[in-house]
C-alpha positions in Angstrom: 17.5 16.3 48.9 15.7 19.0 50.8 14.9 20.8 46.9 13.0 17.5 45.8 10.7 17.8 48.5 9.8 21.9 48.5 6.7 20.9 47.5 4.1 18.0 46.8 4.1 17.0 43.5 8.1 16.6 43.2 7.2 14.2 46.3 4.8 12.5 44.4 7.5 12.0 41.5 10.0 10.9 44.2 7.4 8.1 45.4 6.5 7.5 42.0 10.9 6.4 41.3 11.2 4.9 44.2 8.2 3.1 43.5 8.9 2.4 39.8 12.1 0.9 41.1 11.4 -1.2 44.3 8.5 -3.2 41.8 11.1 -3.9 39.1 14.5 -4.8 41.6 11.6 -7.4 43.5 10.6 -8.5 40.0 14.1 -9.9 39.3 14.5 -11.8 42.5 10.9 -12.9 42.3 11.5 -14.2 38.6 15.1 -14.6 38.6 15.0 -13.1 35.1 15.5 -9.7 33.5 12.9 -9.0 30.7 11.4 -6.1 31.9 14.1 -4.5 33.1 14.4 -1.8 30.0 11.9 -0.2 31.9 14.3 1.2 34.1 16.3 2.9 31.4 13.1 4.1 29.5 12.1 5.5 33.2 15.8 7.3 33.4 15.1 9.1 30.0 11.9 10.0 31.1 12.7 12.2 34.4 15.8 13.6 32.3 13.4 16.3 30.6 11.7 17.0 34.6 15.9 17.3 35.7 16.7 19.6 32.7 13.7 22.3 33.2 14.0 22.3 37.2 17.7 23.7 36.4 16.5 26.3 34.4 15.8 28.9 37.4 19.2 28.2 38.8 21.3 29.3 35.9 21.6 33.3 35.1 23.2 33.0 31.6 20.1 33.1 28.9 21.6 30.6 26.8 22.2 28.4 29.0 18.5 28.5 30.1 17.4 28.3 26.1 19.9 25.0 26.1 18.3 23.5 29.5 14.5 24.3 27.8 15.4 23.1 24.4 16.9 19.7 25.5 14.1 19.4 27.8 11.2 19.6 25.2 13.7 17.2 23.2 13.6 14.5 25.7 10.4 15.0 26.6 8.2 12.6 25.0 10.0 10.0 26.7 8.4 11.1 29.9 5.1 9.7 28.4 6.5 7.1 26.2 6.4 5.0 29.4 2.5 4.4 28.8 3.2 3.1 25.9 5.1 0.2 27.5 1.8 -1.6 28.0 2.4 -3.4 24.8 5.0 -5.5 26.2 2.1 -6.8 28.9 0.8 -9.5 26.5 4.4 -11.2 27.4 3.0 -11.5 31.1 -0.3 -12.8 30.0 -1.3 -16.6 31.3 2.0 -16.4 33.2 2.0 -16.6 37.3 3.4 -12.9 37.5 0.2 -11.3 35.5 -0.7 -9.2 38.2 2.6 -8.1 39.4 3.3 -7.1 35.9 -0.2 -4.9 35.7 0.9 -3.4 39.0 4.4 -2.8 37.4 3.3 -1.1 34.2 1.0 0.7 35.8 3.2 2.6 37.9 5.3 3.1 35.3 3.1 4.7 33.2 1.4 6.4 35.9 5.3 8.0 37.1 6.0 8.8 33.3 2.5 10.8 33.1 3.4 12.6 36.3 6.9 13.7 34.8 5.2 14.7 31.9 2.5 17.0 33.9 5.0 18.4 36.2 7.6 18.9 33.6 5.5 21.1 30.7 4.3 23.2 34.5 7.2 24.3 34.5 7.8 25.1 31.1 4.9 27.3 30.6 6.1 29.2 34.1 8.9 30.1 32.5 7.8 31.0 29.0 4.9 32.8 31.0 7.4 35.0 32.7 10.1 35.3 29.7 7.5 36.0 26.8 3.7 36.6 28.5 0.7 34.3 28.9 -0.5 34.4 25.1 3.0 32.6 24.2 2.4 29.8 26.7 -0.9 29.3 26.5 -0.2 28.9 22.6 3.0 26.5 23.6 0.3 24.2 26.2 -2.0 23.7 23.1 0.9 22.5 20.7 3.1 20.5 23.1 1.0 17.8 23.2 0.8 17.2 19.9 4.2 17.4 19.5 4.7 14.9 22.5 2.5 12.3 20.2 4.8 12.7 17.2 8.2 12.2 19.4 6.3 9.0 20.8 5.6 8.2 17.2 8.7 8.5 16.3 10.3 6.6 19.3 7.5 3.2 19.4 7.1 2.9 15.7 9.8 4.6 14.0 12.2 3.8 16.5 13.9 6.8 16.9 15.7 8.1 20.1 15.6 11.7 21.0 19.6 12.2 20.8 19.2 11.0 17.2 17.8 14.4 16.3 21.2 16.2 17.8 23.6 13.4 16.9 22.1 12.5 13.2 20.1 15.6 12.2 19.9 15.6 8.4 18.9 11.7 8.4 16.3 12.6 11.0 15.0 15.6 9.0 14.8 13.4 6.2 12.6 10.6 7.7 10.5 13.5 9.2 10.0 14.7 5.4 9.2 11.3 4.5 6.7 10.6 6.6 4.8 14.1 5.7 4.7 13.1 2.3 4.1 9.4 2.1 0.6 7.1 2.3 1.5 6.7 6.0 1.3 10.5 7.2 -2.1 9.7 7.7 -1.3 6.8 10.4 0.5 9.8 12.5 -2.1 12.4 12.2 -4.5 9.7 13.7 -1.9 8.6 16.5 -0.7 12.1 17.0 -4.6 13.4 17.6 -5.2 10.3 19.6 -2.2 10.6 21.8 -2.8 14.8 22.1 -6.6 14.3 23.0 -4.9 11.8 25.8 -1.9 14.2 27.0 -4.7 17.5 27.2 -6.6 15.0 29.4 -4.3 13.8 31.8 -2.8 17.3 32.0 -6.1 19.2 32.9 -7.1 15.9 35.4 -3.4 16.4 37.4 -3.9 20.3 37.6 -7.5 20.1 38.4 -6.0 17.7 41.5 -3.4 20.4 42.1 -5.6 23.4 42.6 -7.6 21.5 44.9 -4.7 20.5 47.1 
């Protein structure tokens, strides 16, 4: 446990778990029902990328740090696909356990934005030290965007991001689809929304980290 705790913002992912999981474990013996409790799966996929990168120093083979940093930025936008479960709110709405909900998919989005910050730190650390600062400054300006697609592809499209390793020619072929079809236009405007959003939130949790 001591390497989760070198430092303060893989406490604040720890607290942001633990938190995430106390709310929804009380949730089912306040309710006695189940219906949010995907949220703990969609909150597994989203620290997987954070658990993939952080073993990236560890290992001294080079391909086994490309595998670690590829399947990372794979899983990756599930880490802020958790903001998007806000849309299953309006089942809480008029019911007694509005509030505990907001309270619930707050913190869940909240810890999934955390992952996400923390995660792509990383990843520009180590492209900064394997291929220079022009590389990763140019990879922190197009991850975002890609993060927006992958969530894209994951709310509306309902993809998973194993389906791109366990059915890639299927999953190319959608991908070419949707460049060339009337709706390409719906995910340029979601992919810009969600990008403006994911620069944001990046540049508010470093600007908090600097002055810690």
């Amino acid at each position: 446990m001591h390497n989760y705790f070198k430092n303060k913002s893989s406490l604040a992912i720890v607290i942001g778990l633990l938190t995430c999981l106390g709310l929804s474990t009380l949730r089912v013996f306040i309710t006695w029902d189940m219906l949010f409790l995907f949220l703990v799966w969609n909150l597994f996929l989203a620290w997987l990328p954070y658990k993939f990168v952080q073993h990236v120093s560890a290992n001294h083979k080079w391909y086994l740090k490309a595998v670690l940093m590829s399947l990372s930025v794979l899983f990756l936008p599930n880490s802020a696909y958790l903001i998007t479960d806000f849309v299953h709110f309006r089942l809480s709405v008029h019911t007694d356990t509005m509030w505990y909900d907001l309270v619930l998919f707050f913190a869940y989005g909240l810890t999934g934005l955390l992952l996400t910050y923390k995660t792509v730190r990383i990843l520009i650390h180590q492209l900064t030290i394997w291929f220079g600062s022009r590389f990763s400054t140019a990879f922190s300006l197009i991850i975002f965007p890609l993060i927006g697609f992958g969530i894209y592809l994951g709310r509306v499209e309902r993809y998973n991001s194993w389906d791109a390793l366990l059915h890639p020619l299927q999953f190319s072929s959608h991908i070419w689809h949707l460049a060339w079809s009337p709706e390409r236009w719906i995910v340029l405007k979601f992919v810009l929304v969600s990008s403006v959003f994911g620069w944001a939130t990046h540049l508010m949790f470093h600007s908090l980290s600097k002055e810690s």
